[in-house]
N, CA and C of each residue as an Amber inpcrd file, in Angstrom:
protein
   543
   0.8170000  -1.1810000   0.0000000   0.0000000   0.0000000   0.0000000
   0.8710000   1.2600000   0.0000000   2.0730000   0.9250000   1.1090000
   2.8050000   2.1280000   0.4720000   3.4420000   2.6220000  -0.5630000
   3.7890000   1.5110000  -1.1360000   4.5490000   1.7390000  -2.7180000
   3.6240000   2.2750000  -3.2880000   2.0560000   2.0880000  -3.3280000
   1.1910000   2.3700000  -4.0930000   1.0300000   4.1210000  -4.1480000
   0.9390000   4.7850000  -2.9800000   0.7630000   5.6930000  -2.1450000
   1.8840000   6.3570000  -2.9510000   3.3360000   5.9060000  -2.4690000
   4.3140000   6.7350000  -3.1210000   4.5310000   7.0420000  -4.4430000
   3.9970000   5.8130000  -5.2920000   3.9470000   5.6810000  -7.0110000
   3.0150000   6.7940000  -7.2250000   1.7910000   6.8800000  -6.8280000
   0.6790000   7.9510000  -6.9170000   1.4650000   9.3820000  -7.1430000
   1.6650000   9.5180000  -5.9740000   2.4310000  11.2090000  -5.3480000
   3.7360000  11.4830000  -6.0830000   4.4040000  10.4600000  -6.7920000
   5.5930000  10.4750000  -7.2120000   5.1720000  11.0980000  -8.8820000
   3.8690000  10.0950000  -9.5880000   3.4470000  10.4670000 -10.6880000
   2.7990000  12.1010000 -10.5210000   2.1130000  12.2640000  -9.6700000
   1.3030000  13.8820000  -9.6600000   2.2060000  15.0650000  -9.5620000
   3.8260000  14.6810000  -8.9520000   4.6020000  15.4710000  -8.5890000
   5.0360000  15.6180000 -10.5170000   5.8990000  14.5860000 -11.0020000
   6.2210000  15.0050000 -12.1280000   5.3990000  15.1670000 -13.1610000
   3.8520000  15.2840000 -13.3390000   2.9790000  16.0610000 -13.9130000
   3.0620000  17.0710000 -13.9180000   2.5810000  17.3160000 -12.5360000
   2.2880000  18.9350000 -12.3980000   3.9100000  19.5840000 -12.6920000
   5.2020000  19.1670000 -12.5630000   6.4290000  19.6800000 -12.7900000
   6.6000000  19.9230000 -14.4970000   6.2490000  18.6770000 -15.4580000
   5.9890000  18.6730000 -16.7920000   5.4410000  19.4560000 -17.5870000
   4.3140000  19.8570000 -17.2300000   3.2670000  20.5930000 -17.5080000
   3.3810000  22.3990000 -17.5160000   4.2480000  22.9060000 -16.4270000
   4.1940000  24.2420000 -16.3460000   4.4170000  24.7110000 -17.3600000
   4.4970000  26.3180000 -17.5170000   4.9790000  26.4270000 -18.5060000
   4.9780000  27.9040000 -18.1430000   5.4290000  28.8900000 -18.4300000
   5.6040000  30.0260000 -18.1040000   4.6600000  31.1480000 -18.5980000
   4.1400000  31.5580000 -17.8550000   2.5050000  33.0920000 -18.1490000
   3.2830000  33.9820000 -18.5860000   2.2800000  34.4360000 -19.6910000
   2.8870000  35.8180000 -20.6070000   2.0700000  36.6340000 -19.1470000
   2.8250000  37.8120000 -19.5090000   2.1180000  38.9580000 -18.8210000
   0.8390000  39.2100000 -19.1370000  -0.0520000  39.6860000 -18.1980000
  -1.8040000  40.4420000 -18.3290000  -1.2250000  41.5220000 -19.2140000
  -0.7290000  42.3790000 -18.7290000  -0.1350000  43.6770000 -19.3880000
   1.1050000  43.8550000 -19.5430000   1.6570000  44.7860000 -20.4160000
   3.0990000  45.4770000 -20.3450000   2.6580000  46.9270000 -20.7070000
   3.8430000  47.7640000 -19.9540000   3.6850000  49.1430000 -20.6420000
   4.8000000  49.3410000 -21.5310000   3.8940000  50.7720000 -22.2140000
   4.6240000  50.9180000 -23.5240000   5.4030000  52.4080000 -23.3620000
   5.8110000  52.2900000 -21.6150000   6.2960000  53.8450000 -21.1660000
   5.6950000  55.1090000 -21.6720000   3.8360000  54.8750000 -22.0810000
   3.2270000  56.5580000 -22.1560000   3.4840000  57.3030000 -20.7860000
   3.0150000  56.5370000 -19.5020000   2.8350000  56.7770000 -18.2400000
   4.0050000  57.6730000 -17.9160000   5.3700000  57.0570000 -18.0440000
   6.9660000  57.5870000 -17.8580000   6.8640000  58.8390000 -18.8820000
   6.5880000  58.8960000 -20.1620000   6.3670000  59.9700000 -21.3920000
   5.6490000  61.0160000 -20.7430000   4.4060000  60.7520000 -20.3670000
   4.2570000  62.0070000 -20.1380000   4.3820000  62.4300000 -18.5510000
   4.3980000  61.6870000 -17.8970000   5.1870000  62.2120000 -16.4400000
   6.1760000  62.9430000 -16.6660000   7.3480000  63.0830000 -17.5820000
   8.5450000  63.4630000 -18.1030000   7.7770000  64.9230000 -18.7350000
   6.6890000  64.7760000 -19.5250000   6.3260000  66.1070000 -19.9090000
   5.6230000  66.8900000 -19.1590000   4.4990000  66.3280000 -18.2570000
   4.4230000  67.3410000 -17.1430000   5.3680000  68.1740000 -16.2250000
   6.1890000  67.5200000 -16.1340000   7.4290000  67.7230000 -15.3630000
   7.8210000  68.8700000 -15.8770000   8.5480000  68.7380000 -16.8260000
   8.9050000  70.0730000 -18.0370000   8.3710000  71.0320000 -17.9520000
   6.6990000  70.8810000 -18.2440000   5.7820000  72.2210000 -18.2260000
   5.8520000  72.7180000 -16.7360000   5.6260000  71.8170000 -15.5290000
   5.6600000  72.5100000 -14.2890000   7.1510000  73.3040000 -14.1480000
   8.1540000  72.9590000 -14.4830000   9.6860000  73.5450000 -13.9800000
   9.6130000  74.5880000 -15.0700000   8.9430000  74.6430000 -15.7890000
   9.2370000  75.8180000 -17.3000000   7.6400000  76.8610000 -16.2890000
   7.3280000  76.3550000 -16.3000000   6.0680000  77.4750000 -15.3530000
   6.7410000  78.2690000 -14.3310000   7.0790000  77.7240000 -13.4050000
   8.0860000  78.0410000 -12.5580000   8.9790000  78.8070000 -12.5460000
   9.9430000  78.5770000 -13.6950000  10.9260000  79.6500000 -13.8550000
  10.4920000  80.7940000 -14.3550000   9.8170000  80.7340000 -14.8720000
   8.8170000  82.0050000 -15.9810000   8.6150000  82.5350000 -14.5310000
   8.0410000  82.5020000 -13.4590000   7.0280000  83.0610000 -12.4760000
   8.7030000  83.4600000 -11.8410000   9.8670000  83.0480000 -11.4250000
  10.7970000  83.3600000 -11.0080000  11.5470000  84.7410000 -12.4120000
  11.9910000  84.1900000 -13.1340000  12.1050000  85.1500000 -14.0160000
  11.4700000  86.6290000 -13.9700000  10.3190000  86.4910000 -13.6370000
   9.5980000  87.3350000 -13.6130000   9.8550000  88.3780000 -12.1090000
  10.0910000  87.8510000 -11.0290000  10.7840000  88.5720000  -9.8510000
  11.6750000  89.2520000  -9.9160000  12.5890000  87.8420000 -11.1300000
  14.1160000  88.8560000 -11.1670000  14.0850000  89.9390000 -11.6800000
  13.3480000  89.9500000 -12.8900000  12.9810000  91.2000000 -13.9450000
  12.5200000  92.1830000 -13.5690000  11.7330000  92.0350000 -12.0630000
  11.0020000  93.6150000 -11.7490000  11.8180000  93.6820000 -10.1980000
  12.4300000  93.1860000  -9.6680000  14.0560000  93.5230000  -9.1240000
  15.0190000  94.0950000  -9.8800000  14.8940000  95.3360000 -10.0190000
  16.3160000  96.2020000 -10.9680000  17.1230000  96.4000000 -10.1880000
  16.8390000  96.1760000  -8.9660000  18.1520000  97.0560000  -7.8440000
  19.1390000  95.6460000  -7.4230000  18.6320000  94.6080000  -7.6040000
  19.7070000  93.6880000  -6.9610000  20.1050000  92.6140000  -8.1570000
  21.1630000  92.5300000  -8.2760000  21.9610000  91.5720000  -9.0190000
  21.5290000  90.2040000  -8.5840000  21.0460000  88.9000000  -9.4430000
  20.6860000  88.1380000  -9.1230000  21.6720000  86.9760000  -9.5950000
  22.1240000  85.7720000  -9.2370000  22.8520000  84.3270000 -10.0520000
  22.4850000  83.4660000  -9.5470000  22.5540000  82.6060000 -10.8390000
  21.7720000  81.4280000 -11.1030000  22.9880000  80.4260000 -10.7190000
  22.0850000  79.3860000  -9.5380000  23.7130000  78.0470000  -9.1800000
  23.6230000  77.4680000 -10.1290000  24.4070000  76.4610000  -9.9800000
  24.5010000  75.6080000 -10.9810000  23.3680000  74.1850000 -10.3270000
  22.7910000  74.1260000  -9.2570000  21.7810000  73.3000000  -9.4690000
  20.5190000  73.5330000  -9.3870000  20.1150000  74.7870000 -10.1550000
  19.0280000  75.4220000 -10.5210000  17.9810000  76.0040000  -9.6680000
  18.4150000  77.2030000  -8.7930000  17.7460000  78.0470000  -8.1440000
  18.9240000  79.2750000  -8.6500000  18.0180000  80.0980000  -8.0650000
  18.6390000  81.7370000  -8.1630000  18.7510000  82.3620000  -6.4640000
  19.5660000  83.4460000  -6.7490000  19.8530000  84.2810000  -5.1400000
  20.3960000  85.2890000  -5.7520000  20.2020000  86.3300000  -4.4690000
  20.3550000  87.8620000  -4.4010000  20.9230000  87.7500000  -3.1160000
  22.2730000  88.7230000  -2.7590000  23.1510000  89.0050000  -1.7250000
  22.3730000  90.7050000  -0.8150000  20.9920000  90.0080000   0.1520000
  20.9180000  91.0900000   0.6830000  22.3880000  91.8460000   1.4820000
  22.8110000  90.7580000   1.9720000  24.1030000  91.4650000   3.1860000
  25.3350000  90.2980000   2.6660000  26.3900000  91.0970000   1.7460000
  27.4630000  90.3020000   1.1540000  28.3600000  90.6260000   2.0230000
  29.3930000  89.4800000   2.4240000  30.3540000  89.7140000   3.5090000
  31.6600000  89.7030000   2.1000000  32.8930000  90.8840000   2.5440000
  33.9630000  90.3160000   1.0360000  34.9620000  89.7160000   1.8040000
  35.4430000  89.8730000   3.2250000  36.6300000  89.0210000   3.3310000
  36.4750000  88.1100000   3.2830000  38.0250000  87.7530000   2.9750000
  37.9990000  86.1840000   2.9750000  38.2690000  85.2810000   3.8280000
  36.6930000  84.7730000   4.0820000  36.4530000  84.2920000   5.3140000
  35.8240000  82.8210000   4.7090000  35.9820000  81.7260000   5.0480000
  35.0030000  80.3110000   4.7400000  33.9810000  80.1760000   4.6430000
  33.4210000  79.2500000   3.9930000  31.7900000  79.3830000   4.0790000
  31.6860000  77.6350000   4.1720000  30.4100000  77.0340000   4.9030000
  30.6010000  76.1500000   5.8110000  30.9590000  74.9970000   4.6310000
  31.1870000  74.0660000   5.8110000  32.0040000  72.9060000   4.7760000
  31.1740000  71.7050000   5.3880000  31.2340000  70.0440000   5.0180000
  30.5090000  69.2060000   5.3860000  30.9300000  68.8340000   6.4610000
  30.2190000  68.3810000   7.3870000  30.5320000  68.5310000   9.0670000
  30.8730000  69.8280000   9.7350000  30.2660000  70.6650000   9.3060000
  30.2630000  71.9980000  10.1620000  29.2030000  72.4600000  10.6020000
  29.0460000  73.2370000  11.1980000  27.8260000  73.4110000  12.4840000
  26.9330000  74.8320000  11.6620000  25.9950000  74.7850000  10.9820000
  25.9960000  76.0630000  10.6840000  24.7270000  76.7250000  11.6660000
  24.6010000  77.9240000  12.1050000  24.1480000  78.6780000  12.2440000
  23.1190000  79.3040000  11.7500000  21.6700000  79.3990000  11.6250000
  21.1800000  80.5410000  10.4430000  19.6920000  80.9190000  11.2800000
  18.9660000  81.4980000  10.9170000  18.0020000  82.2940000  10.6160000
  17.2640000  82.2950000   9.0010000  16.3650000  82.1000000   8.9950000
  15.5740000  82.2930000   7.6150000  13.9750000  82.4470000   8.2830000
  13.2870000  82.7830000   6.9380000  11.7810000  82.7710000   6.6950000
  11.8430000  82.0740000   5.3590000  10.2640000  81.4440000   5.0060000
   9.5610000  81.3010000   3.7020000   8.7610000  82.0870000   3.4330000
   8.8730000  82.4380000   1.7980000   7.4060000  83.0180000   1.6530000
   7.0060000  82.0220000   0.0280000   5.8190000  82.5480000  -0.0480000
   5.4310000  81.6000000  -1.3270000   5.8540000  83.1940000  -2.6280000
   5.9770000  82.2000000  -3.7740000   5.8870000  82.7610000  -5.3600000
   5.8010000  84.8790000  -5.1340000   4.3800000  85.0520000  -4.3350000
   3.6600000  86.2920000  -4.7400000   4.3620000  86.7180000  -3.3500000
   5.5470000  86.8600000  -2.6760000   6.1420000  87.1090000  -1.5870000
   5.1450000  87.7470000  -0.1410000   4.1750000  86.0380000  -0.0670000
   3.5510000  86.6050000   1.0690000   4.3720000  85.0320000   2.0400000
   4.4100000  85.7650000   3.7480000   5.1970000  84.6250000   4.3300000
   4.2680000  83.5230000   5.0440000   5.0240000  82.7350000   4.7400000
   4.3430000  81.4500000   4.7830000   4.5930000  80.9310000   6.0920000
   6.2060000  81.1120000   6.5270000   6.9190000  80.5580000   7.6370000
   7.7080000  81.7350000   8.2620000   7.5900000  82.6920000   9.1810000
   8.0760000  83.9420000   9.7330000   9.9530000  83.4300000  10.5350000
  10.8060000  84.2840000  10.2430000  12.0330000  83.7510000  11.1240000
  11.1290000  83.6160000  12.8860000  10.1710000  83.7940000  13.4850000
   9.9020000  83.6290000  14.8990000   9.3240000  82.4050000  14.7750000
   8.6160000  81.7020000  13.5450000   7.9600000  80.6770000  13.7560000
   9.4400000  79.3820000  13.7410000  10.3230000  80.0870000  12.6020000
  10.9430000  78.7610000  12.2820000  12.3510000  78.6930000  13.2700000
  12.0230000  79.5450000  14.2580000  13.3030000  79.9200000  15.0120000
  14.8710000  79.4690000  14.6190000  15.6660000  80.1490000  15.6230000
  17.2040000  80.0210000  15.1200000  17.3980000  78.3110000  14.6610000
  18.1090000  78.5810000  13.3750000  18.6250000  76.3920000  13.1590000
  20.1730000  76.6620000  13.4580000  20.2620000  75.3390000  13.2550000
  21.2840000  74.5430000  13.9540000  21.5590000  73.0770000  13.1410000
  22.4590000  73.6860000  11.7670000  22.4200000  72.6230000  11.0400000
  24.0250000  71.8930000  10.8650000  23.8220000  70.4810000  11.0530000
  25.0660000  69.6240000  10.6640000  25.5000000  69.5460000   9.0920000
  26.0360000  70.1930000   8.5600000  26.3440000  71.0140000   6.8830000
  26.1280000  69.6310000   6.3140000  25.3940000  69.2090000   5.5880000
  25.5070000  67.4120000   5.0980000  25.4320000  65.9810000   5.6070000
  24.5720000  66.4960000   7.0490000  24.5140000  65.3480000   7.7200000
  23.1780000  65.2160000   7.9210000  22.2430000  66.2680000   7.9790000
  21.1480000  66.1540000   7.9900000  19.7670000  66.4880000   7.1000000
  19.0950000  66.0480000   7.2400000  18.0960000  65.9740000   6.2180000
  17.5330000  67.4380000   6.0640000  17.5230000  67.8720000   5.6330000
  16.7750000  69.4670000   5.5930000  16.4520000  70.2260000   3.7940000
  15.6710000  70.9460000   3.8000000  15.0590000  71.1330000   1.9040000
  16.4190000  71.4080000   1.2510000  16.5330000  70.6180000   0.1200000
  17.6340000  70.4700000  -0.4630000  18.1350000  72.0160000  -1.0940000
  17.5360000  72.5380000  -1.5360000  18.0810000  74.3640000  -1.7460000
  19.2980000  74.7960000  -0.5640000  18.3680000  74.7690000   0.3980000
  18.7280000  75.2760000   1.5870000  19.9210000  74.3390000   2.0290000
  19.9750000  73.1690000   1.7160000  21.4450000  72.1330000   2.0200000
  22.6720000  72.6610000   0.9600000  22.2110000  73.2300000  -0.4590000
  23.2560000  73.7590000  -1.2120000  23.5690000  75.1680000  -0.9850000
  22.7470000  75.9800000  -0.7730000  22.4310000  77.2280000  -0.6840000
  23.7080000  77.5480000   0.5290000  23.2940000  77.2040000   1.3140000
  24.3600000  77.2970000   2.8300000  25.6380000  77.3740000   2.7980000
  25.8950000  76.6220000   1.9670000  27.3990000  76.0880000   1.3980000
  28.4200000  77.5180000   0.8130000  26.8170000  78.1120000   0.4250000
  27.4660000  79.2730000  -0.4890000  27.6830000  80.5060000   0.7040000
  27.4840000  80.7850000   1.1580000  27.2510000  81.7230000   2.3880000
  28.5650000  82.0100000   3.6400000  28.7130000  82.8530000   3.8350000
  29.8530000  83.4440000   4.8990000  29.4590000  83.8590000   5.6930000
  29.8150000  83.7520000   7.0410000  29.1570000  83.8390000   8.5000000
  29.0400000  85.3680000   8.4370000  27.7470000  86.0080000   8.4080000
  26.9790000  87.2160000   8.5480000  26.4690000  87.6370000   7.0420000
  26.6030000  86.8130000   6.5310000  25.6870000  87.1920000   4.9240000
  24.0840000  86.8760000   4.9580000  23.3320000  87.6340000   4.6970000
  22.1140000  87.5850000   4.3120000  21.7980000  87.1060000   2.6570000
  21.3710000  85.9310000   2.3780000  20.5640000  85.4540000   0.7730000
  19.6400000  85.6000000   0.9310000  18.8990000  85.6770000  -0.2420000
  17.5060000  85.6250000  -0.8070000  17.5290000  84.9330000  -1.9670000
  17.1580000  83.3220000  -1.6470000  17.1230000  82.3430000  -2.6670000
  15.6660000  82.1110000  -3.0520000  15.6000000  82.0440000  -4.6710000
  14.4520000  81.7070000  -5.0840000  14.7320000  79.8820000  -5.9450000
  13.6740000  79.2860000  -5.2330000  14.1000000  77.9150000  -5.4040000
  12.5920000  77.3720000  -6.1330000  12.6390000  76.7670000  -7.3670000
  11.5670000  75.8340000  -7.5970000  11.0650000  75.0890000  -6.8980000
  10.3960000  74.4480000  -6.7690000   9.6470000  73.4260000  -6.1980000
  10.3020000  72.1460000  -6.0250000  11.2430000  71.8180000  -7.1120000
  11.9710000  70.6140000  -7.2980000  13.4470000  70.9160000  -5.9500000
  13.5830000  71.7290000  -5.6640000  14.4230000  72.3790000  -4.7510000
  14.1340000  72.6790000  -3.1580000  12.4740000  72.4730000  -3.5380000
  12.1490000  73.2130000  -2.0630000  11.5180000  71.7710000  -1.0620000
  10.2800000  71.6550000  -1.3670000  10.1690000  70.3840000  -0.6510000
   8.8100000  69.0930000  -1.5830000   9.3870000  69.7790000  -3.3870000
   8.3810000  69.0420000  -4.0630000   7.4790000  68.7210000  -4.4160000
   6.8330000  67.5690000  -5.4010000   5.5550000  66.8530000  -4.6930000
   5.0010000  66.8440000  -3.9010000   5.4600000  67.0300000  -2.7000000
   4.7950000  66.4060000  -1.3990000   4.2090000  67.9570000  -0.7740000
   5.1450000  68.4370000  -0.7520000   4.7550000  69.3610000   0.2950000
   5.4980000  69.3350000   1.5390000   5.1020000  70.0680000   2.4730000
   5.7960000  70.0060000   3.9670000   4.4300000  69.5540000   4.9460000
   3.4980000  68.9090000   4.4270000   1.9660000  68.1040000   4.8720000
   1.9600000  69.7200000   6.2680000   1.6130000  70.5220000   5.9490000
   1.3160000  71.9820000   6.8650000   1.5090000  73.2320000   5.6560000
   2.0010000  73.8600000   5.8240000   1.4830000  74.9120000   4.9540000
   2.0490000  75.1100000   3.3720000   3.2280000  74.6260000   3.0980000
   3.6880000  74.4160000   2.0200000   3.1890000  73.3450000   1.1110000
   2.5170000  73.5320000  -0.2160000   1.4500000  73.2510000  -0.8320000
   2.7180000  72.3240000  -1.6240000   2.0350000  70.9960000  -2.6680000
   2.4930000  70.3790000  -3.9830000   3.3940000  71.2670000  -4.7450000
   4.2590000  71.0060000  -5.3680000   5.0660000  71.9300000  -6.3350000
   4.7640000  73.0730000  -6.4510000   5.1910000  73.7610000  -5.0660000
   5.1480000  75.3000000  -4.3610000   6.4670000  75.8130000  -4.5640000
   6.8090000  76.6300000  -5.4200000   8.3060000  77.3010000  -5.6010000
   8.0670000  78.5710000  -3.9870000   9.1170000  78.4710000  -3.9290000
   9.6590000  79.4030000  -2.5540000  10.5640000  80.6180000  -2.9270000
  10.3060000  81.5230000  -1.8380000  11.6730000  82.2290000  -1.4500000
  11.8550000  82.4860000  -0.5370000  12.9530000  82.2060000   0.0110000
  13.9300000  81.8500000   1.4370000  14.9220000  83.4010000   1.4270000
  14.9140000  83.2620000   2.6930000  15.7120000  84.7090000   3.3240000
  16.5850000  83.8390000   4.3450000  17.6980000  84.0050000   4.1200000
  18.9520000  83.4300000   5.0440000  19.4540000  84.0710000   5.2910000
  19.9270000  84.1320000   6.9520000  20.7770000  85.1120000   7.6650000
  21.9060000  84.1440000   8.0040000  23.2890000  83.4930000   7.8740000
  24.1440000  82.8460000   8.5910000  24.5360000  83.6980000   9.1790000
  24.7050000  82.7560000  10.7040000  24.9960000  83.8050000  11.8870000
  26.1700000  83.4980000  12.2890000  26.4470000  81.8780000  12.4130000
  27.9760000  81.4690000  12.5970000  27.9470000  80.3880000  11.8660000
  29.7010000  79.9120000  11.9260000  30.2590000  78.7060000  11.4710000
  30.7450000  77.9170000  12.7610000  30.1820000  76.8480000  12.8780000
  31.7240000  75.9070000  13.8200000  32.1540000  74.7260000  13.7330000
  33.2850000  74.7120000  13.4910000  33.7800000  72.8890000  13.1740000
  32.9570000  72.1680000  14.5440000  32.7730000  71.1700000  13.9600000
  32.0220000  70.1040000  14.7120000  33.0050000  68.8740000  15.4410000
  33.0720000  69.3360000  16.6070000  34.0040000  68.4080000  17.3790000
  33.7240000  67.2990000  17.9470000  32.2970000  67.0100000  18.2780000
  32.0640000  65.7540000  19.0410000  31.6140000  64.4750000  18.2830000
  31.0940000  64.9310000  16.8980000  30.7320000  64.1220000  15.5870000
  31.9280000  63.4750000  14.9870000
């Protein structure tokens, strides 16, 4: 009876093993989805700059430059000696506000009180992680950052809306090497 038992289970095993055969896919995509995600994209960052462009253009009094990873700034308070500007693992110091596009504030320097940032160690809106870099202890910026710069898609889930371009007011107040890190 057991041979019988095992002959059984032995035949159903290499059936069902014989038999498979590999499922085409239900679907495939034909990357429209990726296509035009890629073109929305475009039109939102080309909207954007137009609406930034447009600040710079009716700003005649302040000289504006463009970084190289695509935001713009104006030097309210330019420091010229030559003094450092923070490096990765340095302690920075700052003060800022937000305001949205039509420069109303969104986030007041009392709401977002003094920071206290580890230069590249910590997570914070990516503008503001490059932006810093550029800066000398007592310079005031005024960075205008797209959306792709500020905090995106998403938002900051509180007052900063979906692909909300910003402008940030930075005060660095100090620099300090970071000794206990």
């Amino acid at each position: 009876m057991k041979i019988i038992l095992k002959s059984i289970a032995l035949g159903f095993l290499v059936a069902a093993c014989s038999q498979q055969q590999a499922r085409k896919p239900i679907s495939h995509t034909d990357g429209t989805f990726i296509k035009e995600s890629i073109e929305r994209n475009k039109k939102l960052i080309a909207n954007e700059e137009k609406l930034i462009e447009d600040i710079i253009k009716k700003d005649t009094l302040k000289e504006y430059l463009a970084s190289s990873k695509g935001y713009w700034y104006k030097y309210d308070v330019k420091v010229t000696d030559a003094t450092s500007s923070p490096q990765r693992g340095d302690i920075a110091f700052f003060d800022y506000e937000i305001k949205d596009i039509r420069n109303q504030i969104i986030y007041s320097e009392e709401e977002l009180k003094p920071q206290k940032y580890y230069v590249d160690k910590e997570h914070i809106m990516m503008g503001l992680r490059d932006g810093i870099k550029l800066m000398k202890k007592g310079e005031k910026i005024t960075f205008l950052f797209p959306s792709h710069m500020g905090y995106g898609y998403h938002g900051d889930d509180n007052k900063i809306h979906s692909n909300q371009p910003l402008i940030c007011t930075v005060t660095l107040n100090d620099i300090q090497k970071d000794t206990i890190h």
